[in-house]
N, C-alpha and C positions, 0 to 999 in steps of 0.2 A: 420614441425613436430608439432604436436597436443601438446598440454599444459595437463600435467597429469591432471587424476582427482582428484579433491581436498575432502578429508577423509568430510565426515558428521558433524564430530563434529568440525571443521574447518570452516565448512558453516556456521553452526549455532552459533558458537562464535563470528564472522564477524557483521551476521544480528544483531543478538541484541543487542552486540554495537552499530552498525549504527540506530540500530530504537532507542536504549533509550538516544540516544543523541538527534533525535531529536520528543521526545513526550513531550506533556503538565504532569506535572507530575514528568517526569523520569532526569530530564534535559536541555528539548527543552524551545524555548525562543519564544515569538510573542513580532517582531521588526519591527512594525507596529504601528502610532498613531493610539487613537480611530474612527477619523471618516477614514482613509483609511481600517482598520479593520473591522469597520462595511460593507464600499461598499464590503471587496474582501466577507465578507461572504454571502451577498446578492448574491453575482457575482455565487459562488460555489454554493449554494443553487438554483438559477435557473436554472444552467447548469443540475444539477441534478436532476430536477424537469421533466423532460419526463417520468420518473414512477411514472404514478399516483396514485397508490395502494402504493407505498412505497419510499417516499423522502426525500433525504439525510435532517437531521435534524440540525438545526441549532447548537448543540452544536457539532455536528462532524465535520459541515463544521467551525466551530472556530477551534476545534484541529487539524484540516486537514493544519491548517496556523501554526503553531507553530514548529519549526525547530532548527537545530544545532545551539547553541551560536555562535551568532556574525556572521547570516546569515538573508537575508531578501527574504521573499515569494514573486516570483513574479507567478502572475495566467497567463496561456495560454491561456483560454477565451474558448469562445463554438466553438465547430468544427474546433478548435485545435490541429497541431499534441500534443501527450502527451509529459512530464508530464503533469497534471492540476496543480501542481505548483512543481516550481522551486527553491530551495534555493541557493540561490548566496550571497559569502562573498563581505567584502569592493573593493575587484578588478573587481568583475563582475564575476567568475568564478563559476560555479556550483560547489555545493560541496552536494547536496542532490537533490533527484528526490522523488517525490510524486503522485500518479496516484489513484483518488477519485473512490471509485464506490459504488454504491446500489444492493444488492442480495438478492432476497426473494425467487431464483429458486432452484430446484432438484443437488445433486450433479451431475449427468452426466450435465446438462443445465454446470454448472461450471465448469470442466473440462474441455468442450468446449470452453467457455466465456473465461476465465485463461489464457489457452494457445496464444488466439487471444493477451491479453489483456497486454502480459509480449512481446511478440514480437512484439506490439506496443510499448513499453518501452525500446526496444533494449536490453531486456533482464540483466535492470541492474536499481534498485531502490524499492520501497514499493508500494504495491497495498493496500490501504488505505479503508479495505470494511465496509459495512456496512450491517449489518445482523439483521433478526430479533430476539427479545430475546429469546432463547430457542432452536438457531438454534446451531448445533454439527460444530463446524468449523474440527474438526477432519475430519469426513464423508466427508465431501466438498472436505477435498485434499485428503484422499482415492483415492475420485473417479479420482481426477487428476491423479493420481499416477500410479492408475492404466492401465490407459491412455498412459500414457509412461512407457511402462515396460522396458526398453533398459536404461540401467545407465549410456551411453554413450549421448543419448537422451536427459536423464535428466538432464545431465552435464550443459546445455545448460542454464538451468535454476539457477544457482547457485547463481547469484546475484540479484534476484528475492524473495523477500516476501510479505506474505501476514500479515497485521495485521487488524483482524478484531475487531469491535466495535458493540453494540448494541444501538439501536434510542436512550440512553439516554449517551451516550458517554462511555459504561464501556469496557477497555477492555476484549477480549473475547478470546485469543489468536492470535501467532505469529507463523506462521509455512512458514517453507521457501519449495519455491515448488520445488529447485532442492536437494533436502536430503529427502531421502523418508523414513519416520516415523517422521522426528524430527520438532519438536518444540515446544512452551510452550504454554500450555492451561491457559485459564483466565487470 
């Protein structure tokens, strides 16, 4: 028997608990000394470094480490399945997933990307993007959205968000891709 679908604003209470516990800022914690700190960002920063027009910036890949109290970033490395980091409490157990990425492309390019990118993910954690400044993250999941028009489809997607960031680390919004319209701009 299929698992009801779960109301929008249900989705969206979930996600932004989940994200503001674990953001620099909001809650989240970097439980990391400085110089393991320094490697994992070097680490994030080169993985992300194949877009040469547009790379993940140092201070997003510090926030990218930054996770729920009384959890510790472990990086998957390059050519990785995902996350790109893992947050694991004192027993070992995941307790957050994190999946790093750079977008300078067309909404339709991301609706394409997104979909690949969240069922890499098993469909269940943060897509942690990086946009340039001035880009509409609204439009971006439009165009997902409208990608999947079946809300049976998009169910799929529920534990699945996007929180996008601009090269200087500012949030830019948080929109979840299986709740189609919702999420919080800036």
């Amino acid at each position: 028997m299929a698992e009801p679908l779960r109301q929008p604003h249900e989705i969206l209470s979930n996600n932004i608990r989940l994200a503001r516990a674990a953001c620099k800022g909001c809650g989240g914690e970097l439980n990391l000394d400085a110089s393991a700190a320094r490697k994992s960002i070097g680490l994030l920063m080169r993985e992300h470094a194949q877009h040469k027009d547009f790379v993940l910036t140092e201070v997003n890949a510090e926030r990218a480490l930054y996770g729920p109290s009384g959890s510790t970033p472990r990086l998957a490395g390059a050519n990785k399945p995902p996350p790109d980091v893992s947050f694991r409490d004192a027993s070992g157990r995941e307790v957050y997933r994190r999946e790093v990425k750079t977008f300078s492309g067309t909404p339709t390019t991301f609706a394409r990307q997104f979909e690949d990118y969240a069922k890499k993910l098993d469909y269940r954690g943060e897509l942690y993007v990086q946009v340039p400044r001035g880009t509409d993250p609204q439009r971006l999941m439009e165009a997902f959205w409208a990608k999947n028009r079946d809300d049976r489809r998009l169910a799929r997607y529920a534990d699945v968000y996007v929180a996008f960031h601009t090269p200087d680390g500012r949030p830019s919004g948080l929109w979840m891709l299986g709740a189609r319209g919702m999420g919080v701009p800036g």
